[in-house]
N, C-alpha and C positions, 0 to 999 in steps of 0.2 A: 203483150208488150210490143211497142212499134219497133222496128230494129229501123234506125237511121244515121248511124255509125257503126265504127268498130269498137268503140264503148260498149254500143249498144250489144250486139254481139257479141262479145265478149263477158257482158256480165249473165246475158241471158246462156252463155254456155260454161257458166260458172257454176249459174242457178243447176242447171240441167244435171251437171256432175255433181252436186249436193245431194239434188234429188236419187240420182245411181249407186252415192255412197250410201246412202239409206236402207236403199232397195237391197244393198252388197251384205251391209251387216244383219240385214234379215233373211236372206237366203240362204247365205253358206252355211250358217249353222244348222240351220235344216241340211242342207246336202251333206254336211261333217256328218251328222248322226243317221245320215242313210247309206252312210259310205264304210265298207268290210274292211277294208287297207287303211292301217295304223297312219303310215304314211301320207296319205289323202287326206285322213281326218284331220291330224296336225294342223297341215299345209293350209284347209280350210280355216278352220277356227282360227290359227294367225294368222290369214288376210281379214279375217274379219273383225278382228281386231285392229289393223294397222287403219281400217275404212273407218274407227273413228280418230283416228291421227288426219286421216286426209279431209276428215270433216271441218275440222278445229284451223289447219290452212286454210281452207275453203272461205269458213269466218272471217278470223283474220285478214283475208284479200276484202272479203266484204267491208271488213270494218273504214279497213283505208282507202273504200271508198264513200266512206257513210254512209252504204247503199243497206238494205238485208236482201239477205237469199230469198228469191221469189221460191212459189213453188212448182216449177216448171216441170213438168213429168218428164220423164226421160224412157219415150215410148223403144228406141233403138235398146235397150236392157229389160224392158219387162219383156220385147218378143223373148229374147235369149231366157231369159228366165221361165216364161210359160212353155217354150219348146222343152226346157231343160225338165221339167214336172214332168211333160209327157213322156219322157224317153224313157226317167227313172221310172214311172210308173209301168211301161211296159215292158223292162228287161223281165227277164226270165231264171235269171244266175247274177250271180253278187257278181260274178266276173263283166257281165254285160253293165249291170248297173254301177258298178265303180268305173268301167270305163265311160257312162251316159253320163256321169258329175263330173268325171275329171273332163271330158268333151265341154260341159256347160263353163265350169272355171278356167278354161283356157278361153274359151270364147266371152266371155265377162272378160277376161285379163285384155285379151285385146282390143275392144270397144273399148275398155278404160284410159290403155295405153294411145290410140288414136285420138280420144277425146283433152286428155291430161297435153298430149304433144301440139293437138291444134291453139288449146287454151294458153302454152305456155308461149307458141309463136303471136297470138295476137297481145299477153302479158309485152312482149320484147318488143311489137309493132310502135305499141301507145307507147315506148319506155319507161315501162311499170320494172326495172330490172330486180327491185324487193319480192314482187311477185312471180317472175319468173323464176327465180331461184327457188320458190316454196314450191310453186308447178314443175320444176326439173326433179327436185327432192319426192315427188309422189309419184313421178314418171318412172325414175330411177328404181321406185317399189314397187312400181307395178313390172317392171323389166325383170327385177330378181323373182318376184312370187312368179311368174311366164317359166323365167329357166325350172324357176323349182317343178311346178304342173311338167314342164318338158322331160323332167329327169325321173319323174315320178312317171309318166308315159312310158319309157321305155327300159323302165325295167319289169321286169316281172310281177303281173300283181297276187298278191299270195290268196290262196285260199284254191275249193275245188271249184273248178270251172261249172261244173255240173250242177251244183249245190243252189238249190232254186230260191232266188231273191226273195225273201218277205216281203208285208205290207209293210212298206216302211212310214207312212202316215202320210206325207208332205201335203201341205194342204196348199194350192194357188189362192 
């Protein structure tokens, strides 16, 4: 796609956040079921859930502009995502490995939260303000699920530290 606006840009990094919410709802659930903390798992499976909430905006933005979602890969989320396979697969302890998923979901939270805030500034540029507001509302979720990972960070994660990680399957 040629980018020669900020139309253009803008839908192409609509596209791109379509494509990352895809990538969202097929990853976490794998990290949920590789992940020992009750807490973690939650957190995961309801972001991955909310990433078809943020798909369904997504549309919608598309709709009102009669355009569809290209299928733009969104190479800045698969790096974090294949770093995130390798870590989990090389911890040694549930406690290593729960902390290598909760590391990848905070780093997916913030590429989201950087991608959702640039989209929502070029939504306000064109004065698209229906669309900004749907982009603020996914911003805003990706802000909470961030504090959530943060709170989950610094508390204690349960289980023996010692206790050496299974093959937990994840396939790239």
């Amino acid at each position: 796609m040629a980018i020669g606006s900020l139309k253009d840009i803008y839908l192409a990094e609509l596209s791109a956040l379509y494509e990352a919410e895809l990538e969202v709802a097929r990853v976490l659930p794998r990290l949920a079921e590789a992940a020992y903390d009750a807490a973690l798992r939650l957190a995961l499976a309801r972001q991955a859930e909310e990433s078809r909430m943020h798909r369904e905006r997504l549309d919608l933005i598309f709709t009102h502009w009669g355009e569809r979602h290209g299928s733009r890969r969104c190479a800045g989320l698969t790096g974090i995502v294949q770093e995130a396979y390798e870590r989990v697969h090389e911890a040694q302890t549930v406690e290593a490995r729960d902390a290598a998923i909760l590391a990848a979901a905070q780093q997916i939270q913030h590429y989201e939260i950087a991608a959702y805030a640039s989209a929502r500034t070029h939504a306000r540029r064109l004065s698209r303000t229906d669309e900004a507001r749907l982009l603020q509302e996914t911003l805003n979720e990706e802000w909470r699920a961030d504090r959530l990972y943060e709170a989950i960070a610094g508390a204690e994660l349960p289980g023996p530290a010692a206790l050496p990680a299974a093959d937990v399957g994840l396939e790239t």
